[in-house]
C-alpha positions in Angstrom: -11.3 71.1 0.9 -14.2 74.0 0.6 -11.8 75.6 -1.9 -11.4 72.9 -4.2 -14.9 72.4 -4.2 -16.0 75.2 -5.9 -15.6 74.4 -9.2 -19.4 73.0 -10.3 -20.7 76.6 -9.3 -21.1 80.3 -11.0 -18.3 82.0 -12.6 -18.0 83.9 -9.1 -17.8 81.5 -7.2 -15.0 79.3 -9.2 -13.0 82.5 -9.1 -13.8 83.0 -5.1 -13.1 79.0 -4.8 -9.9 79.1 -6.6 -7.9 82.0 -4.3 -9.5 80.0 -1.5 -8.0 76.9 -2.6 -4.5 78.7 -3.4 -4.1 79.7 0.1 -4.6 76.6 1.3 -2.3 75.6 -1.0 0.4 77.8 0.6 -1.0 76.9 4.4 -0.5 73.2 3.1 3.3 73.5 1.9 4.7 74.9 5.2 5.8 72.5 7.9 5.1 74.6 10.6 1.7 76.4 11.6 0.6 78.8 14.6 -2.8 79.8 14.8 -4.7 81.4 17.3 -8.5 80.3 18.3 -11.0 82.8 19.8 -14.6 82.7 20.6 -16.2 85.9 19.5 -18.9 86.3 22.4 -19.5 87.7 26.1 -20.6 86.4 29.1 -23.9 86.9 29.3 -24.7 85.5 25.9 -23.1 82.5 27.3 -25.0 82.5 30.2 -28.1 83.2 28.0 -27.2 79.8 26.0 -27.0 77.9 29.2 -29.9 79.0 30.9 -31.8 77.6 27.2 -30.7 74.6 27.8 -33.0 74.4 31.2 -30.1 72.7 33.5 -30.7 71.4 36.4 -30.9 73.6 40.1 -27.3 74.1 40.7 -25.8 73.2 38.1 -25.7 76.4 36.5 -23.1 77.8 34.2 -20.8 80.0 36.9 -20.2 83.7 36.5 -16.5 83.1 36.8 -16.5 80.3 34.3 -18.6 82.7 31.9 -16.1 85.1 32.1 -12.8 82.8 31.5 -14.4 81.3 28.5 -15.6 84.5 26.9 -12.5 85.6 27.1 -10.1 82.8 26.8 -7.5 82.6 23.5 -6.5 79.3 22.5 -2.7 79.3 20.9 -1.6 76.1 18.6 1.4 75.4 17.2 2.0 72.3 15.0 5.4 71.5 13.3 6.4 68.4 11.0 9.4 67.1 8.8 7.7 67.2 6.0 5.1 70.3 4.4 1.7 69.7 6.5 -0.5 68.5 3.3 1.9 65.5 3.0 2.3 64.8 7.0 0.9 61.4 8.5 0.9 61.4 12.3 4.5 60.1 12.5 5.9 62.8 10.8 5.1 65.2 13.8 7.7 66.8 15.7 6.5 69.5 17.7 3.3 70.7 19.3 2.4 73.5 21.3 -1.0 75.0 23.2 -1.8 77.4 25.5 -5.0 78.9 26.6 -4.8 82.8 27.9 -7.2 85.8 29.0 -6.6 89.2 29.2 -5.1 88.2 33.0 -2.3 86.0 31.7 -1.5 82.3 30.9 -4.0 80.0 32.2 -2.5 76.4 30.9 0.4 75.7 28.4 1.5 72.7 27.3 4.3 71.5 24.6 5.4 68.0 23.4 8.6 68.6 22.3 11.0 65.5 21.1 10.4 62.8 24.4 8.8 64.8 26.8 5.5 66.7 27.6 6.1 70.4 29.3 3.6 71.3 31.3 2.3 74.8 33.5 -0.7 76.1 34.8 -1.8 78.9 36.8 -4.1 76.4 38.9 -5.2 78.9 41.3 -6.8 81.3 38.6 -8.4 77.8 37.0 -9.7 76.6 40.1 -11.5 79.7 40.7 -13.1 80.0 37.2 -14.4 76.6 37.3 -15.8 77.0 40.6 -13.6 74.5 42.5 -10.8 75.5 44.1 -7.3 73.5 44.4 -5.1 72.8 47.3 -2.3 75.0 47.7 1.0 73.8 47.5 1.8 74.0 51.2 -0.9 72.2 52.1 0.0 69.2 50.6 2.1 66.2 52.4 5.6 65.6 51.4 5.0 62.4 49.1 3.3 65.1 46.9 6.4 66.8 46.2 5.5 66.6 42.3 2.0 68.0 42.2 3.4 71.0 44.4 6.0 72.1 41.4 2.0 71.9 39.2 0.7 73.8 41.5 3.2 76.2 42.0 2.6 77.0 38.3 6.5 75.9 37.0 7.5 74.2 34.5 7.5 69.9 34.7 8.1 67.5 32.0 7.1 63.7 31.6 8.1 60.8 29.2 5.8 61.4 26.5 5.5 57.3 25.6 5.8 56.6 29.4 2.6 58.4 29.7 0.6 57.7 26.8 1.7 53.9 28.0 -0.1 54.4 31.6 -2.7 55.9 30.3 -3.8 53.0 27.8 -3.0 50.8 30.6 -5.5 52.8 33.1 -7.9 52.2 30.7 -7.8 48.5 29.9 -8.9 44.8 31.6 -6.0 43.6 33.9 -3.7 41.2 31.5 -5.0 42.9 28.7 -2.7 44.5 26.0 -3.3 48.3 25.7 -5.7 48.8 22.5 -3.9 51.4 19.6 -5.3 55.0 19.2 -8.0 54.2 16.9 -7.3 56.1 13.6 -8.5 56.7 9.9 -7.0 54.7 7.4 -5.8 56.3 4.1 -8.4 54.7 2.0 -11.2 55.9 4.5 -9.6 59.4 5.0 -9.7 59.7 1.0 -13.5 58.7 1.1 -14.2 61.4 4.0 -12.4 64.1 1.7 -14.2 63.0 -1.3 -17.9 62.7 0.4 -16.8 66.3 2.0 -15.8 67.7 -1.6 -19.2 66.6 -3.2 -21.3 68.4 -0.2 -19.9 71.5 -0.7 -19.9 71.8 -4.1 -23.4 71.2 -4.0 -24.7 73.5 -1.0 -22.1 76.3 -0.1 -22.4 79.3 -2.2 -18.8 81.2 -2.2 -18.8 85.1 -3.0 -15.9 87.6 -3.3 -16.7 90.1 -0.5 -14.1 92.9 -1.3 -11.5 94.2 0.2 -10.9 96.3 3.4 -7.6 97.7 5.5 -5.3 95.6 2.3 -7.1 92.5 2.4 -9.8 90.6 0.8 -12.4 88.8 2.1 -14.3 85.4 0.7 -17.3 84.3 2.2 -18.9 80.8 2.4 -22.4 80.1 2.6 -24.7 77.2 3.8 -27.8 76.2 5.7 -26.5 74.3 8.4 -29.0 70.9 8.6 -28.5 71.1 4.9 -25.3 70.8 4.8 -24.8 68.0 7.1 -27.7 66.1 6.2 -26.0 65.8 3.0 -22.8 65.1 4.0 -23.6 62.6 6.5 -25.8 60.6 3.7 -22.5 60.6 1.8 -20.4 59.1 4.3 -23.2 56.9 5.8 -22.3 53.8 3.3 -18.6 53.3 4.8 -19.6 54.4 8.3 -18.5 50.7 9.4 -15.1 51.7 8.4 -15.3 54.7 10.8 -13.0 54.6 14.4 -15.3 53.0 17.1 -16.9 55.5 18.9 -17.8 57.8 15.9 -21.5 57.7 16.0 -23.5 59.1 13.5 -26.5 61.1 14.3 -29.5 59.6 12.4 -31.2 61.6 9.7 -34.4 62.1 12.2 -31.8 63.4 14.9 -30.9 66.1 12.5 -34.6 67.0 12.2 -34.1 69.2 15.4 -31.0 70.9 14.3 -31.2 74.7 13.0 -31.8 75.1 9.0 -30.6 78.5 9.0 -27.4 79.7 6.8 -24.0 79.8 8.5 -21.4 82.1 6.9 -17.3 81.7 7.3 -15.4 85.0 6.6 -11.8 84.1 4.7 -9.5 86.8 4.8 -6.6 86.4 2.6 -3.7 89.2 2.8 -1.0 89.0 -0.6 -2.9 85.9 -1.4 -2.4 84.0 2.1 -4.9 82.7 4.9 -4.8 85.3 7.8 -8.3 84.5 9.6 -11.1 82.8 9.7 -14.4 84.5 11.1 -17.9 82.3 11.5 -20.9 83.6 12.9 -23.1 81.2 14.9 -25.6 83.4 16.2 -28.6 82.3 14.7 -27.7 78.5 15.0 -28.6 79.3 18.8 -32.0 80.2 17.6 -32.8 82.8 20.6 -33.7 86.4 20.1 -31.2 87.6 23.1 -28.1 86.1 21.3 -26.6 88.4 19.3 -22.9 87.9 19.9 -21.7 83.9 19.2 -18.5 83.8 16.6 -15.7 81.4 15.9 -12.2 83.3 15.2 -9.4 81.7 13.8 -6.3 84.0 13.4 -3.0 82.4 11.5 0.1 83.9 12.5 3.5 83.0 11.4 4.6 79.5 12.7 7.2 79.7 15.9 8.7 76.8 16.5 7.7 74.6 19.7 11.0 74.6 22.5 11.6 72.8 25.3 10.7 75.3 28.3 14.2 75.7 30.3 14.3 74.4 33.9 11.2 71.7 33.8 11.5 69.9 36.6 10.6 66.2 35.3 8.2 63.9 37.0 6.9 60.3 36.6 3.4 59.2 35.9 3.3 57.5 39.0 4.1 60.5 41.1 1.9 62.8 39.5 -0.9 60.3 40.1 0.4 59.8 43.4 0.7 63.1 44.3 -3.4 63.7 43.1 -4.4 60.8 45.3 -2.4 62.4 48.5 -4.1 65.9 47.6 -7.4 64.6 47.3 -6.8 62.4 50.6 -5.7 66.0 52.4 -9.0 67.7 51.2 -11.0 64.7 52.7 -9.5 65.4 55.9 
């Protein structure tokens, strides 16, 4: 979409707009994608951010939390029937995410055909977050299917089954579970078009060279700009937005940061390998020198159903919670 838009601008830019828009392109024609997200910072610059944000005695961002966070991976995979420019949500097959550090495999997940796989290392998450989880011996018998969680193996549920309870948790008693709310094609079309006309008008695009066999392509744009504009463009259908999707009024955006954001393309024989943005300054503080957004595309692996899952029901994973949480009362 930023690609495409290039084509009102310089001479430069159409050129930098158009390989842009040809990788995308060959990102968009492949039905199945892996990409790897990473934020480019370290823990005292996220501790910097949080103590600017004057929280309350307490409530503080933990060491341990800084820590897992800077340096936490997040892997995606996302697979369809059909090339992933043409996919609507029903034509997707297979999804997979898991969220590492340098000490192993925090939490993976995959949906693969009827069932959600499921692991976690919840020791090592209960200690980055600052509260820590039973173990599994400590837990009563009826809570047989939280202990395989919490032993960090493998369990699957019915993927409807749950997204069924789920809906049902969250509705009136009698009431028939509410759809997903979701874009319509005619909406989604106005998004893309409002989007298109934005960036055309405020992101500059350069060719920034090559290095190591690749080039790179930068875009430019002050931030508040940038949405401002956008916004104003998609404020006239904002009715025929899913509830929930609030804009933030043009006097809200008053506050946010004016200063240029830059994304770093890096295209390798002419295809998307990364994606490098630098949010330093939108933090506006001196001490914060290190805040990035890395995303890394790697070929796409397809998504497999982890061997030996042991499956579970809703209703015993939520009873097993309420019997875990009982037991730490006690």
């Amino acid at each position: 979409m930023l690609a495409g838009s290039a084509a009102c601008g310089t001479v430069e830019q159409l050129s930098a707009g158009r390989k842009l828009e040809q990788a995308f392109e060959k990102l968009g024609k492949e039905k199945t994608i892996s990409f790897e997200l990473d934020l480019d910072t370290d823990a005292e610059t996220l501790k910097t951010l949080d103590a600017s944000s004057d929280p309350e005695p307490g409530e503080e961002i933990p060491d341990e939390a800084a820590d897992l966070l800077s340096g936490a991976k997040i892997s995606v995979t996302v697979q369809s029937r059909k090339p992933i420019d043409e996919s609507g949500e029903k034509d997707y097959v297979g999804m997979a995410m898991k969220v590492s550090t340098e000490d192993g495999d925090l939490i993976e997940y995959r949906i693969v055909g009827d069932y959600t796989y499921i692991r976690s290392d919840m020791d090592s998450v209960g200690k980055a977050l600052g509260a820590p989880v039973p173990s599994a011996e400590d837990l009563p018998a009826e809570a047989g299917g939280l202990k395989k969680v919490l032993e960090g193996e493998w369990v699957k549920l019915d993927t409807k089954k749950m997204e069924e309870t789920t809906a049902e948790m969250g509705a009136e008693p009698g009431a028939e579970p509410e759809p997903e709310p979701t874009l319509d094609a005619k909406t989604q079309k106005k998004l893309l078009e409002a989007l298109r006309k934005t960036v055309a008008g405020e992101v500059d695009f350069k060719t920034a060279g090559e290095k190591d066999g690749s080039e790179h392509i930068t875009a430019t744009a002050p931030f508040r700009t940038l949405m401002t504009e956008f916004l104003g463009e998609i404020r006239p259908f904002a009715k025929s937005l899913p509830p929930g999707m609030d804009l933030p009024t043009d006097k809200e955006l008053k506050d946010a940061p004016n200063t240029d954001v830059t994304a770093d393309f890096t295209l390798k024989n002419g295809e998307l390998t990364e994606v490098r943005v630098d949010l330093a300054k939108l933090a506006e503080n001196a001490k914060v020198k290190k805040l990035g957004l890395v995303v890394r595309m790697s070929e796409g692996q397809k998504p497999t159903a982890p061997a030996g899952a042991t499956e579970l029901s809703i209703e015993e994973v939520l009873g097993g919670f309420g019997a875990a949480m009982m037991g730490a009362e006690a």
